[in-house]
C-alpha positions in Angstrom: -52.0 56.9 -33.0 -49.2 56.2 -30.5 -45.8 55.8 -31.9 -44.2 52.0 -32.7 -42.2 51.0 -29.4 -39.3 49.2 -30.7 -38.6 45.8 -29.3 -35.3 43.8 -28.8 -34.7 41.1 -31.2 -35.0 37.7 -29.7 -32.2 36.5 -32.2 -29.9 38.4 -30.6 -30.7 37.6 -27.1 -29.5 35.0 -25.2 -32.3 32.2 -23.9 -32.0 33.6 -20.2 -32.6 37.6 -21.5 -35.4 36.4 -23.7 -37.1 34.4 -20.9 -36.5 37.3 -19.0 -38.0 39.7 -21.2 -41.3 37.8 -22.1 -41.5 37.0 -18.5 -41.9 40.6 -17.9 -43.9 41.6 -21.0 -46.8 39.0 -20.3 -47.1 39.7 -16.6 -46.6 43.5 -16.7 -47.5 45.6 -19.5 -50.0 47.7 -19.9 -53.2 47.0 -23.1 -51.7 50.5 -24.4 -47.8 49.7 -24.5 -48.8 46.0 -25.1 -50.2 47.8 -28.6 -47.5 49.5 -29.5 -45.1 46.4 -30.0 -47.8 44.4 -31.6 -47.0 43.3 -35.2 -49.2 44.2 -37.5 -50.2 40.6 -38.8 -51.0 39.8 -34.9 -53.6 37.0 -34.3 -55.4 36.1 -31.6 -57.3 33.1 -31.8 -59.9 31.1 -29.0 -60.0 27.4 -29.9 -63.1 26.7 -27.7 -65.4 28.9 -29.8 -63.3 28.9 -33.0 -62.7 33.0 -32.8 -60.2 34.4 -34.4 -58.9 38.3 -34.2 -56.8 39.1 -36.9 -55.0 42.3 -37.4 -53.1 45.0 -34.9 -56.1 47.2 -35.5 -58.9 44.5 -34.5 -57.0 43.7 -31.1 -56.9 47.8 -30.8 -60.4 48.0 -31.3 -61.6 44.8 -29.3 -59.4 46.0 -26.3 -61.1 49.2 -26.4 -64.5 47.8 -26.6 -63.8 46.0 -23.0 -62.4 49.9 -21.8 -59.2 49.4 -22.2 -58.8 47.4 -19.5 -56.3 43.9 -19.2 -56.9 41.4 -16.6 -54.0 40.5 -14.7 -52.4 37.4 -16.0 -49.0 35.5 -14.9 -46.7 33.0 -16.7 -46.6 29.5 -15.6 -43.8 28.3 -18.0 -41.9 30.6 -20.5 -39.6 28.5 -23.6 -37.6 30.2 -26.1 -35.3 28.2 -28.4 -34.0 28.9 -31.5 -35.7 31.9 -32.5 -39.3 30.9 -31.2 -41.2 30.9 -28.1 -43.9 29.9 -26.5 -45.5 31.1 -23.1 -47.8 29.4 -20.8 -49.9 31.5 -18.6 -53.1 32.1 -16.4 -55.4 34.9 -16.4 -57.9 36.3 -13.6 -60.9 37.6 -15.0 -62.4 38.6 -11.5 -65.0 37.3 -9.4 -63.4 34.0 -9.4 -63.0 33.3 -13.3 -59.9 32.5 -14.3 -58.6 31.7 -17.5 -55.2 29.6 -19.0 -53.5 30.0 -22.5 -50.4 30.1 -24.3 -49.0 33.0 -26.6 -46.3 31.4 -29.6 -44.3 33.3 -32.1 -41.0 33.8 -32.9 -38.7 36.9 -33.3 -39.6 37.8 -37.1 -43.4 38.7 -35.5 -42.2 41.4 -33.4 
């Protein structure tokens, strides 16, 4: 298994570095760094059909099961106050699907 990347801490990061920095993670990273930062206790969850990933090792596996591969996606709108954030994004699935969702958390989930 690849090694833990460690991430900064949103705490200490002003709102401007922290919008920076999820501004880049959503848009850039790769499915194999993007699992190396993932908390353990991630969860990924689709409201329309009620699914619900739980677990750094279920998002491994269900990445790996689509070959490893991330659609490109783009924030819209990135917030961070306080500790938390919240950012808004699209996501092209190819041949004209497209998707829109929104990733939440806080800096004690990293």
């Amino acid at each position: 298994m690849a090694e833990r990347q460690r991430v900064p801490d949103l705490d200490q990061m002003d709102e401007r570095a922290a919008h920076e920095f999820l501004t880049e993670l959503y848009s850039l990273l790769s499915a194999e760094a993007e699992d190396r930062i993932r908390h353990d206790e991630y969860t990924m969850e689709w409201p329309q059909s009620g699914e619900r990933l739980r677990g750094r090792d279920t998002m491994r596996a269900f990445t790996e099961s689509n070959a490893g591969l991330r659609p490109p996606r783009w924030p819209r709108r990135v917030l961070v106050r306080e500790g938390l954030w919240v950012v808004e994004g699209s996501v092209d699935y190819g041949g004209g699907r497209s998707g829109e969702g929104a990733a939440a958390g806080g800096a004690a989930l990293f």
